[in-house]
SEMI-404379 format. One line per 5 residues: their letters; for each residue x, y, z of C-alpha. Coordinates in nm, 4 decimals. Example, Ala and Ser with C-alpha at 12.3 -4.5 7.8 and 13.67 -1.06 7.14 Angstrom:
2
AS = 1.2300:-0.4500:0.7800 | 1.3670:-0.1060:0.7140
***
This chain:
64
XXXXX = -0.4670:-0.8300:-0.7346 | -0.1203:-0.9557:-0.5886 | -0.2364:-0.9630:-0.2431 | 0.0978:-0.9234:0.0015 | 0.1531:-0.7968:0.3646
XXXXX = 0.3383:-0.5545:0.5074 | 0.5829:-0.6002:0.7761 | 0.5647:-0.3332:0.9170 | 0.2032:-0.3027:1.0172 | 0.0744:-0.6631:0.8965
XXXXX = -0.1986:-0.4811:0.6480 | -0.3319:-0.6240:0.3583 | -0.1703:-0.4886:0.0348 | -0.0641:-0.5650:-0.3125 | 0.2783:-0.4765:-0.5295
XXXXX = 0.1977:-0.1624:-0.7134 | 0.0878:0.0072:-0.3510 | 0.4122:-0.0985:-0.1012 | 0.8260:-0.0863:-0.1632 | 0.7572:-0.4488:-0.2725
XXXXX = 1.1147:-0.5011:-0.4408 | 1.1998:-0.8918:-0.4011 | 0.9537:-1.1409:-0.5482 | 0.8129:-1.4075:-0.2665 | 0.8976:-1.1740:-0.0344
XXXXX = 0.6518:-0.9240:0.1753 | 0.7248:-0.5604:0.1713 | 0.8659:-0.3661:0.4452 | 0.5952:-0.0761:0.4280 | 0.2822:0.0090:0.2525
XXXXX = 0.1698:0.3404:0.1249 | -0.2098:0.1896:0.0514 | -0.3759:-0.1193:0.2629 | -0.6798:-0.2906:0.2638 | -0.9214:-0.2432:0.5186
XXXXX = -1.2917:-0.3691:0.5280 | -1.3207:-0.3500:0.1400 | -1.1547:-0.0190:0.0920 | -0.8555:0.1103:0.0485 | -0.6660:0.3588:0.3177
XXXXX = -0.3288:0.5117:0.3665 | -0.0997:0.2690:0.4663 | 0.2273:0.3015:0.7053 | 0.4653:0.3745:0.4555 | 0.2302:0.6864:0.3355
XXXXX = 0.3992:1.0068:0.4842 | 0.7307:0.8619:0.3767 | 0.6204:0.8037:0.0001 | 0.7463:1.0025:-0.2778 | 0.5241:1.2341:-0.4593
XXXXX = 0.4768:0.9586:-0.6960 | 0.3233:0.7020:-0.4584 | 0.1322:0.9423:-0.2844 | -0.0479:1.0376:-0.5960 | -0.1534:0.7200:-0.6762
XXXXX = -0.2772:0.6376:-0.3084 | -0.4471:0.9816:-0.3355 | -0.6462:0.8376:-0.6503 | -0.6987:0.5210:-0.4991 | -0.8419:0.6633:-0.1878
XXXX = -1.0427:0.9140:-0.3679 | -1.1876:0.6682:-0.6009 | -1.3615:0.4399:-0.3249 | -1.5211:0.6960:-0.1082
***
């Protein structure tokens, strides 16, 4: 996993789960982060498309 942090809120995510656009560079928000071995909504979460939130959904879903 592509592990990157957001600048918004300094969490722990990766590429497919933040507006990652420019390679070597840290996203702006996050819609998932990492957070003691699971993943959670992330900053950028409310403001995500239907799209993103989906996926987050999944992710969130999957760990609990």
């Amino acid at each position: 996993m592509p592990v990157v942090t957001c600048s918004s809120c300094g969490g722990t995510t990766n590429t497919a789960v933040s507006n990652y656009v420019t390679k070597g560079k840290d996203p702006m928000v996050c819609y998932a982060k990492w957070v003691d071995g699971v993943w959670v909504k992330g900053c950028g979460y409310d403001d995500a498309d239907p799209y993103n939130k989906s996926f987050v959904d999944k992710l969130i879903n999957k760990e609990e």
